[in-house]
N, C-alpha and C positions, 0 to 999 in steps of 0.2 A: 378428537384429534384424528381419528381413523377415518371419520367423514372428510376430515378437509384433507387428506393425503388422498382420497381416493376421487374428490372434486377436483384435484389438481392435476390427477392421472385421466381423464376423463377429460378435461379441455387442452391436456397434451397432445390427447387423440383427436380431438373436432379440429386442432388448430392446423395439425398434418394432415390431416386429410382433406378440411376447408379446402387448403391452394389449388387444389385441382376440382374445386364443386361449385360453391355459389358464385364465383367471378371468372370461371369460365367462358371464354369467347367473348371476355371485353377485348375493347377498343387498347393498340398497343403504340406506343411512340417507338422507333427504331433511329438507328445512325450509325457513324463511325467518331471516334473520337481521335485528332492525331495531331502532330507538333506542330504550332504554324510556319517555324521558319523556314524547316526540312521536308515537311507533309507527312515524315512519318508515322504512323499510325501507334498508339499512347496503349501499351497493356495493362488494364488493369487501374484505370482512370474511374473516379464514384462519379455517378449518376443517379440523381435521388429527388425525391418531392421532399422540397422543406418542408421541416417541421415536421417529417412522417415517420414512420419504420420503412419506408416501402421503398426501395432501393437497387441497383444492379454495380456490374463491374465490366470494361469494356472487354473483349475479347483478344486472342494473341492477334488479330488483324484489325483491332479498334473497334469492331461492329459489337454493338448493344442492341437489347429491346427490354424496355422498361411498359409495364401495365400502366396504363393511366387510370388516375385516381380522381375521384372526387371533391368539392371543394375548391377546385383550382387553386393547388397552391404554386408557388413555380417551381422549376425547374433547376437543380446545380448539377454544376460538371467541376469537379476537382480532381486534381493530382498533385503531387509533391513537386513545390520547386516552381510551378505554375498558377498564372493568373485564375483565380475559381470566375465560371460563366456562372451568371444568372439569368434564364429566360423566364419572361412572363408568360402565364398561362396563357392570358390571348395573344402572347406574340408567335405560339408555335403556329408554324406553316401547316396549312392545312393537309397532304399531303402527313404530316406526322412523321415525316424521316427529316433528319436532321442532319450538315454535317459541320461538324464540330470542331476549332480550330484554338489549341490553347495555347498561349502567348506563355513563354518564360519570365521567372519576374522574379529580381533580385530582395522584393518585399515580404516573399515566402521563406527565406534565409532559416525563421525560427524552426520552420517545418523541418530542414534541412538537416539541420546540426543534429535533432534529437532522431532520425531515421535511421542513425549508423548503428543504434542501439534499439531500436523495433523491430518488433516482428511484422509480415506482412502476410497475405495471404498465400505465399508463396513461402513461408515460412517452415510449411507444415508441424506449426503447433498453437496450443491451445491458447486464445488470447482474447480480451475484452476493451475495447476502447470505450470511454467517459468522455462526451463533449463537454466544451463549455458551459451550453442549456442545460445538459442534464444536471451539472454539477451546480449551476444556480437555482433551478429550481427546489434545489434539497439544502441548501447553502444558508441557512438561519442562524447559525454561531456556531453547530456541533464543529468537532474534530474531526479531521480529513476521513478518518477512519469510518466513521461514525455514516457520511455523506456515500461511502462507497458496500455499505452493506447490503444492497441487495442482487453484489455481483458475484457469479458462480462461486462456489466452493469456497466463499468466504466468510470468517465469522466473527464481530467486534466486540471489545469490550471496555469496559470503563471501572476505573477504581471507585469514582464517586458517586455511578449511580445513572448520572446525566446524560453523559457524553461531552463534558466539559471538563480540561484536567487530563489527568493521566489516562489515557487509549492505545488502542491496541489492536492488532487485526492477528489472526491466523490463516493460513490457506494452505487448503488441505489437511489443514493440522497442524500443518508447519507453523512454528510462531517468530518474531520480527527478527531472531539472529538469524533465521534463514528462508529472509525474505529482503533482495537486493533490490533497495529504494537512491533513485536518481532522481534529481530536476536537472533540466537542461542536460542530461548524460553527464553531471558529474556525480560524483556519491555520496551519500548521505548518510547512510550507517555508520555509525560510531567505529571507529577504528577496532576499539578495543573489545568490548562487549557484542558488537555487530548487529545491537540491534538500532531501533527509530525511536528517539524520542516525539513525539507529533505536539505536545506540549513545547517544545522550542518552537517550534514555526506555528503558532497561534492563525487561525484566517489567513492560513496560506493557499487554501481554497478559493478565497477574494483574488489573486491573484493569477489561477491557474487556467489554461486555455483546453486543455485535455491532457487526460491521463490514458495510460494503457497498462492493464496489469497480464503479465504471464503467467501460465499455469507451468510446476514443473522446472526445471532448467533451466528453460530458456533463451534466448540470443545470448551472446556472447557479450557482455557489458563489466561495465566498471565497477573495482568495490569487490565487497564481500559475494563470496558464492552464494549462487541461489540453490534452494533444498527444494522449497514449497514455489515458489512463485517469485516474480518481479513488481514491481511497483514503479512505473518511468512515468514522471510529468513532466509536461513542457508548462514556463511559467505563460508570460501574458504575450498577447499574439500582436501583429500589426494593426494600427490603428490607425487607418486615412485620414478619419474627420475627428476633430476635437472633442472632446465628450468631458463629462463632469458628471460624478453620482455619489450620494449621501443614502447609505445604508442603516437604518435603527433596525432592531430585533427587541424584543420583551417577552418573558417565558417565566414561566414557571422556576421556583426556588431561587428569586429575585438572581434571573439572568438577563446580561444585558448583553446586547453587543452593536454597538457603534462603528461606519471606517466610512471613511469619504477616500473615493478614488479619482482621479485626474488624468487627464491626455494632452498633449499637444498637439496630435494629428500631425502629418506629416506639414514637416515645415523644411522652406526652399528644396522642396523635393530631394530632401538628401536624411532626416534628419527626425527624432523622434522623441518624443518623452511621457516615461509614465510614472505613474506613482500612487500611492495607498498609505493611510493612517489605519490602525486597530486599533480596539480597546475591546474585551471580552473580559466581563466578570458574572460569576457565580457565585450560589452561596453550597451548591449542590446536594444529591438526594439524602447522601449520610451527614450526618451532625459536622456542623465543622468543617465539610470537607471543600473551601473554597475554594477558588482561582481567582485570579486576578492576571489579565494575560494582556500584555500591549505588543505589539508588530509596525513593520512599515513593508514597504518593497519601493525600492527607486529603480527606475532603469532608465539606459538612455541608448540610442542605435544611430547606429550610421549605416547609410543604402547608397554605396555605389553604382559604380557600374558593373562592375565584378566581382566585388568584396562588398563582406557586410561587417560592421561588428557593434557587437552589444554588450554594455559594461550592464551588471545587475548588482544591487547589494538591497538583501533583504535580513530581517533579523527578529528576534523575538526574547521576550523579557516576561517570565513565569514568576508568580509568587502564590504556589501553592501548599492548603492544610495536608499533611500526611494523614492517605486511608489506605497504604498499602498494606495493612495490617490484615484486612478483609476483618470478619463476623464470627466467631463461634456459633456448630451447629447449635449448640442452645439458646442464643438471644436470637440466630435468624429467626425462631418462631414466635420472640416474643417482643424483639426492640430490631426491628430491620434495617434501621438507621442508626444502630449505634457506633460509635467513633471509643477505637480504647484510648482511643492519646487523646490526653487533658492540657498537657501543658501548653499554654497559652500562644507560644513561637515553636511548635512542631512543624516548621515548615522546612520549604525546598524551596531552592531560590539560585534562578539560573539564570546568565544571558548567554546567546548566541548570536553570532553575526557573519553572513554568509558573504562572501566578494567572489563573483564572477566574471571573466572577459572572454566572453564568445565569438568565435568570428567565419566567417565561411567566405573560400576564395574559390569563383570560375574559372580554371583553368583552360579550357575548353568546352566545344560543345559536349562532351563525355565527360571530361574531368573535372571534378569539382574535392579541397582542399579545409579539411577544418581541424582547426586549433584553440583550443579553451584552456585558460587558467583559472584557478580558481584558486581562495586562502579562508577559513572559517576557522573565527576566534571563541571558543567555548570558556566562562570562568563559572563558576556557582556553589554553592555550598546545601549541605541539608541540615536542621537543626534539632538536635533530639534531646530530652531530658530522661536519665539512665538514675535506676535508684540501685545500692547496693553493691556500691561499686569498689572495689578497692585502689586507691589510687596507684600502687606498686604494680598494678598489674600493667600502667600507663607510663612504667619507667621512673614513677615520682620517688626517688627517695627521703623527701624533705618529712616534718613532724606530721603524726597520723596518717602517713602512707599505707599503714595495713589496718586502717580504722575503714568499714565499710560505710559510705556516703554519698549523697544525693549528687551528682553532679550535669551541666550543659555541656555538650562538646557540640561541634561544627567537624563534617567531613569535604572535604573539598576536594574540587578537579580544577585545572588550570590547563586548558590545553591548545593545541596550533595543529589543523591540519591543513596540509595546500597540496600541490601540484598542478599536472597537466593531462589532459585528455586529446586522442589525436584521428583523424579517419582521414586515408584517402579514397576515395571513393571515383567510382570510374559507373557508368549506367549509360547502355546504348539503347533503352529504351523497350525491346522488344525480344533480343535473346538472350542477353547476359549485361547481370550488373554484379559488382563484386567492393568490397568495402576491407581495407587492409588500416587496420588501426591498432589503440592499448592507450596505457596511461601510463604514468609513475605518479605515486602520491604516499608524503609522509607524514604518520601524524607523531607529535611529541608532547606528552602528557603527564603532566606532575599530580599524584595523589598525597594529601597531606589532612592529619587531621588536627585538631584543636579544641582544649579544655577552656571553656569562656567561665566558666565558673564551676564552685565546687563547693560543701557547705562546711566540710570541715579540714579545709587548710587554704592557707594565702597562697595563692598560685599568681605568677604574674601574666598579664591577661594576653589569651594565646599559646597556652602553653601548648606545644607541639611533642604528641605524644609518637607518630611514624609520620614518614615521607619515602616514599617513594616517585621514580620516572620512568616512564616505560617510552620505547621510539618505536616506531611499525613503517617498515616500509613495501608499497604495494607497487608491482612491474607485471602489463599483462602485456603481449601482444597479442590481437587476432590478425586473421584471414574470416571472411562471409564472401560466399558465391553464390548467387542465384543462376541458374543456366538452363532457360529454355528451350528443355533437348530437343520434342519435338511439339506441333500446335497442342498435343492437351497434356504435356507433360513438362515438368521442374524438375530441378533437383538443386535441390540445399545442401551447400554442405559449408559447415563451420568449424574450424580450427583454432582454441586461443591455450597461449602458453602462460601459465601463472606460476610468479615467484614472492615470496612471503617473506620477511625478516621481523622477529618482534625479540626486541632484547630490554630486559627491565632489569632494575639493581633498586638496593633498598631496603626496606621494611612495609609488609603489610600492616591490615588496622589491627593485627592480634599479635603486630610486634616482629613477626618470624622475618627473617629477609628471605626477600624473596628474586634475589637475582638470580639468574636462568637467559638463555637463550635460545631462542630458535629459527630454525628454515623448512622451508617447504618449499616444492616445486612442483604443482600439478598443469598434468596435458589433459584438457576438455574435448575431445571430439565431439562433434555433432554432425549426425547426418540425416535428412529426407528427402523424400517425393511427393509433389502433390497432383493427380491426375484431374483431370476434367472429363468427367466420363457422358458429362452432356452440356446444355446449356445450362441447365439450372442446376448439375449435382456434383460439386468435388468429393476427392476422395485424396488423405492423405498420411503416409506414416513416419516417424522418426525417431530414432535412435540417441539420446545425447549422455554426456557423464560430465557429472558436476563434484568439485569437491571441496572442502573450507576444510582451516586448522580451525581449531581450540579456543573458545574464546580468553580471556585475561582472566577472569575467575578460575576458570578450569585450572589453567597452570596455576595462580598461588595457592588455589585454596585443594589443589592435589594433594596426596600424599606422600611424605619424602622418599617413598620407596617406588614409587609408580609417577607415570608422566602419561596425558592424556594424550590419544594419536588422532589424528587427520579423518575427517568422514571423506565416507564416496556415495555417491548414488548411480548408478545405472538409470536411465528413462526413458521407458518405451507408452510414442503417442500414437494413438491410431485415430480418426476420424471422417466425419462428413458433413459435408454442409451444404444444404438444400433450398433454394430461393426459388419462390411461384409465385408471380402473381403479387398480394399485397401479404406475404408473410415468408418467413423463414423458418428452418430448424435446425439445428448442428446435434450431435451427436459424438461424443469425445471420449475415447476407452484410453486407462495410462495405466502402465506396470510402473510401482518409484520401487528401484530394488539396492537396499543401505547397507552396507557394510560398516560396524564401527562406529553407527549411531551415537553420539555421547547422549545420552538420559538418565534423571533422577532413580536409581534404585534404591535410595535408604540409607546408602554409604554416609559417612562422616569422616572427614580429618584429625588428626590428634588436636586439633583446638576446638573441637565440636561442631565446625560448618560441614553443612551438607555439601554433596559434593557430585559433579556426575558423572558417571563410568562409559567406557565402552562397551554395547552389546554387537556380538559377532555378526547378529543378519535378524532385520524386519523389514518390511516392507508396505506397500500399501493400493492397492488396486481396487480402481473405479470406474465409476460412468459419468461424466457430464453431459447434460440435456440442455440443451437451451431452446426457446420459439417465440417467437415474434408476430404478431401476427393483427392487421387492423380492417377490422368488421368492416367497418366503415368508414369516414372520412370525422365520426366524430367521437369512434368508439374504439381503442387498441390494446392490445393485451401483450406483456413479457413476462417469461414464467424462465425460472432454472432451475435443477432436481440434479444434486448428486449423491449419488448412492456408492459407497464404497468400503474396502474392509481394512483394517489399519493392523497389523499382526507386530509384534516381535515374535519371533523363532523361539525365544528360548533363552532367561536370564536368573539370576538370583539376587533373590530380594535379601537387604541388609536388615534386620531389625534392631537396634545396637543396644545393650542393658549399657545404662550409664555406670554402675556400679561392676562390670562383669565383660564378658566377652559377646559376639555379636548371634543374635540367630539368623540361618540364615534359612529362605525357604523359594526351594525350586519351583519356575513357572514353566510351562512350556504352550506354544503360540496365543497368548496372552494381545488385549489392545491397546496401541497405543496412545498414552495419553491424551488426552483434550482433542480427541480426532473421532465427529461424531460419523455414522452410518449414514445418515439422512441429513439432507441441509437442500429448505425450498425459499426459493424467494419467487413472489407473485407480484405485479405491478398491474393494476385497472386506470385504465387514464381515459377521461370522458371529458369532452368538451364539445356542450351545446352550444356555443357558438365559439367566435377567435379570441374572445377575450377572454374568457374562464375554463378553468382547468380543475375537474375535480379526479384525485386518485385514487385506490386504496393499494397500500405498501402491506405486503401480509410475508413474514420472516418465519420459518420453522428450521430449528436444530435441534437434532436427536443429542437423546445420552452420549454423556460426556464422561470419561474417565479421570480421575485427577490422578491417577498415578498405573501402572503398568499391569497391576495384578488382575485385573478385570473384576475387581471385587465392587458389587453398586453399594455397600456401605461407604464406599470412597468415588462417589461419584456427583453429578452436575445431573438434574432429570432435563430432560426435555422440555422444551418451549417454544410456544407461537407468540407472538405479536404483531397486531396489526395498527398500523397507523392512516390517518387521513389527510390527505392534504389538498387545501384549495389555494389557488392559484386566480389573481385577475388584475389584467393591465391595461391599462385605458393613457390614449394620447389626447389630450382637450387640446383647441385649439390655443398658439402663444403659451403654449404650459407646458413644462419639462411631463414626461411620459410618470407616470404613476405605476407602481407596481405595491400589489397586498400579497402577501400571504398568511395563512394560516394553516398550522401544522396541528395536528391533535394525535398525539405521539401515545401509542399503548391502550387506545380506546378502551379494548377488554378489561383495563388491570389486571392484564396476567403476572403475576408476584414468580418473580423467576431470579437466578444469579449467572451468572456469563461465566463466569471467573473460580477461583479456588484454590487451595494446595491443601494436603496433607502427610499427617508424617504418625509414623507409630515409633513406640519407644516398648522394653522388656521391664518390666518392674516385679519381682517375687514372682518369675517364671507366668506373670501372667501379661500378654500381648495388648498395649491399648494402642488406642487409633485417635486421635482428634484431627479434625476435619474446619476448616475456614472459608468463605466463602465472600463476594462481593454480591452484594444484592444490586439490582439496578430497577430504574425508578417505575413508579405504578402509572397510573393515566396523566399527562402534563402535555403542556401546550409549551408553542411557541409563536409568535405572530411577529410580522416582517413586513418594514414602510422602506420602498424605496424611490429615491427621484433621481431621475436621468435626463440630463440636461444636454 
């Protein structure tokens, strides 16, 4: 392990110090890039060799100079809102200066909508976009999550093993209730809980055109506060010409995944249509632990002249084995696969169904107007078989209520959430663009459970033991300024005001009612600068403060004597980023400073749930690395290295004797849970000629805490994994285009677990620990046919 951290640290340094050595005093393309209608000159317009890493950014006066690269591949010129130039290699003028004239085009609308909610380079914060490409070449059936591991500071995991099923990402540490996931800039996070299920949207990757995820705070967006990071995808992009493609996937632990996609192409030039079938099943790495996942995405668009709009409804339908359970440390060394739940229907069993109507209206050459509604139908249940149960405890009065018995229940959610999302947006191209928007969105939510059977008493079937309804309503407004003070100078600054209402009445699943009310109202400021301190080196800082209420657990499963309060985070980015020649490197240092943190200390409620508290002050300070960098035109390399330290200040740990009063024991700067020191991802991509693609995927994450004490008998070890993948696509003449892949996931068999919890309990004054873990799978494949017609 110490060899490959130090092989890592070593091609960080040849890759920084390359740009300025072996392609030295090549040959350079230069131009201007600016609006055709007006001639203005376009800041900050991409300029790039498909298919490369090797890329620039126009200037505050449109002027570029991009290295030319080998291979000849051509040439793009993109910006937001405009028609993308493609020149061919032999079409560039000899001369090598170019200038650059890009057409506004109401067909770019998608780009549009979801900008009011990204960050840009003018942002000054830490940010990663995911194309298309990238995202298909990794796209074999895993989960979104699964697709996007080897981007900075990020770490995934899986209940089953696979990366099929239950997933899950962290960033920074941060895990999914605070981390604000949009498509299309609307929200996705669960009202109540706040985090993602990624199991509802199945092969929503099949669908997706690029992602961008934020480090930190973030833009100002919809939905839940972000703590750790942002997660914003835009679904599927415009599509001129018709197209048709039939996807099969086959892998390991009899995984399958199937989806045929469809296009219209643009039809009477005004008019669009696309759409997608899924079907994803597993049998996955732990016993039992299936899936069965089907999806669609339908969309349809309209392209005026000034207006666009896009109705979307996508949706997914889950039928999965329960392995949330995880492993006792003692079968992890002896049955890695084992599953405790036997009963034959331990399942989860959800639909979801997303309805979206987007639309973007030209008001002007500067003005531009968007307006999104959106309504998502959630129903499903989980099904669990409970031994030793007392029926009295369920409300049952009837005969053998206090006889302890085997019985099935069903938990259910029933929920509706909708609203609108809004941006006006004004952009004059070259000194100032400014974005004034919010949303309102309410979700309303019935929890209810149900005894479906019981072995010792006639219950009539259904019997409804709590119900509960909880209503959340979410009002943000922003203000975002970009202001090009002077040519190598910005300044961001972002203003959004948040107001909170979640009011539930009821009975929780242990019976107690649990009505309660609450408000919150938090002011987010954000502010930076980004300088350009040359042609090739920005330089950027920024200030922001983020903050979320309590999730729905929190308040029921509180203590009736205490009420959980509101986090804050303070976030301070600093950076750089450095483009030469045929590679890059950024450099990202961030203070996250928490107040009020809510995390697991041990505590429990008087019904015996865990519970989580507020600690006064932790924080977490680090470095992000990124590099880029392609030898050649057949050989490239991206590497990311974050090294950071994750503290709480100062808390006390609950240990609770079941029978007696609680111990409790003082920690002081102690680390944060599941927030490892080191986290490397390394990407080798070689391609001997245009048709084939070989990679190697190498993942490392440091020790991992499962709980706050910093104790490593309560811990997750370390782990690498490396993966392979080839890539080859061939067009036969008269024959839809052919594409293979083969994935060979974990080469090494490195025997590792992602995941975990533990909990300690007091028994006869002596302290035990047991510890749970998810193991994830050993060496397996995947292999992937598709036709595109």
């Amino acid at each position: 392990m110490r060899n490959f951290i130090v092989t890592i640290s070593l091609l960080f340094f040849l890759a920084c110090t390359e740009f300025s050595g072996s392609v030295f005093g090549q040959k350079s393309i230069t131009g201007t890039v600016s609006e055709e209608e007006t001639n203005l000159p376009l800041f900050g317009a991409s300029i790039y060799w498909e298919n490369t890493t090797v890329g620039t950014k126009s200037k505050f006066d449109g002027h570029f100079t991009l290295t030319e690269y080998g291979g000849k591949p051509s040439l793009i010129i993109s910006f937001i809102g405009y028609e993308k130039m493609i020149i061919l290699n032999d079409k560039l003028p000899a001369n090598r200066n170019l200038d650059i004239k890009l057409r506004k085009s109401i067909f770019q609308s998608d780009e549009i909508i979801v900008s009011a909610t990204r960050a840009t380079d003018k942002s000054a914060m830490a940010f990663t976009n995911i194309g298309k490409e990238d995202l298909l070449k990794q796209n074999a059936g895993q989960d979104l999550p699964i697709l996007l591991n080897l981007t900075p500071s990020l770490v995934t995991t899986t209940d089953a093993g696979a990366g099929i099923g239950y997933t899950g990402l962290r960033i920074r540490g941060s895990d999914a209730t605070r981390i604000n996931v949009t498509v299309n800039g609307i929200p996705i996070n669960d009202a109540e809980s706040q985090g993602v299920y990624w199991v509802n949207m199945p092969d929503l990757a099949s669908s997706v055109s690029s992602i961008q995820i934020q480090r930190g705070v973030g833009t100002s967006t919809n939905g839940a506060g972000a703590f750790g990071g942002s997660v914003n995808i835009q679904s599927n992009e415009f599509n001129k010409k018709a197209y048709a493609e039939i996807n099969s996937s086959v892998g390991s632990f009899n995984s399958f995944k199937n989806n045929i996609r469809l296009g219209s192409g643009l039809l009477a030039n005004k008019f669009t249509i696309d759409g997608r079938l899924s079907k994803i099943t597993s049998a996955g790495f732990v016993d039992r632990a299936f899936s069965d996942l089907k999806s669609y995405y339908l969309s349809g668009a309209y392209y005026g002249k000034k207006s666009f709009v896009r109705l979307i409804t996508f949706g997914g339908k889950e039928k999965t084995y329960q392995s949330w359970n995880g492993i006792s440390e003692d079968k992890l060394e002896t049955d890695r696969t084992y599953n405790s739940f036997t009963y034959p229907n331990q399942t989860d069993n959800y639909t979801q169904t997303h309805y979206q109507l987007l639309s973007t209206h030209t008001l002007s050459s500067n003005w531009s107007l968007n307006a999104n509604l959106h309504y998502t139908k959630g129903k499903g249940y989980y099904e669990e078989f409970k031994e030793g149960q007392m029926l009295s405890n369920y409300g049952f009065t009837g005969a053998n209520s206090n006889v302890e018995t085997e019985l099935v229940r069903q938990k259910w959610l029933d929920n509706d959430f909708y609203g609108t999302t809004f941006s006006l947006d004004y952009n004059s191209y070259k000194k100032l663009s400014t974005s004034m928007g919010g949303g309102y969105n309410i979700y309303d939510g019935d929890h209810f459970g149900e005894i479906i059977s019981a072995k010792e008493a006639l219950l009539v079937n259904g019997f409804r033991w709590y119900k509960s309804n909880s209503v959340k309503k979410d009002f943000n407004i922003y203000s975002k300024t970009n202001l090009q003070a002077t040519e190598t100078l910005n300044i961001y600054a972002d203003l959004q005001l948040r107001t909170v209402s979640h009011d539930m009445e009821g009975t929780g699943n242990k019976m107690q009612t649990i009505d309660q009310m609450h408000n919150y109202t938090f002011f987010n400021p954000k502010i930076g600068a980004t300088a350009s301190l040359s042609d090739n080196l920005i330089a950027y800082m920024s200030f922001s403060v983020g903050q979320k209420e309590p999730n729905r657990t929190d308040f029921v499963d509180s203590k009736s004597t205490t009420s959980p309060k509101a986090e804050k985070l303070n976030d301070l980015e600093l950076g750089l980023k450095y483009t030469k020649n045929k590679g890059s490197f950024t450099a990202n240092a961030y203070w996250m400073n928490y107040k009020d943190q809510l995390v697991l200390t041990g505590a429990i409620n008087e019904v015996g749930e865990s519970i989580r508290t507020n600690i006064p002050k932790s924080y977490r300070l680090g470095l992000e690395l990124e590099t880029k960098y392609a030898f050649s035109n057949k050989l490239a390399w991206a590497a990311n290295m974050t090294l950071s330290q994750n503290k709480v200040r100062s808390f006390e740990e609950f240990i609770p004797d079941y029978e007696g009063s609680n111990l409790i024991v003082n920690y002081k700067k102690t680390d944060i849970a599941y927030s490892p020191n080191l986290i490397l991802g390394s990407q080798i991509i070689f391609k001997p000629i245009k048709a084939i693609e070989f990679a190697l995927l190498t993942k490392y994450v440091g020790l991992q805490f499962l709980d706050n004490t910093s104790n490593k008998a309560r811990s997750l070890d370390a782990y690498i994994t490396n993966d392979l993948r080839f890539l080859y696509n061939v067009k036969p003449k008269k024959f839809p285009t052919i594409s293979i892949g083969l994935y060979l996931n974990n080469v090494l068999n490195e025997q590792y677990e992602s995941n975990g919890y533990t909990f300690s309990y007091l028994y006869e004054n002596q302290v035990y620990t047991e510890n749970f873990y998810y193991p994830q799978a050993g060496r397996n494949f995947m292999a992937t046919l598709s036709l595109i017609f």
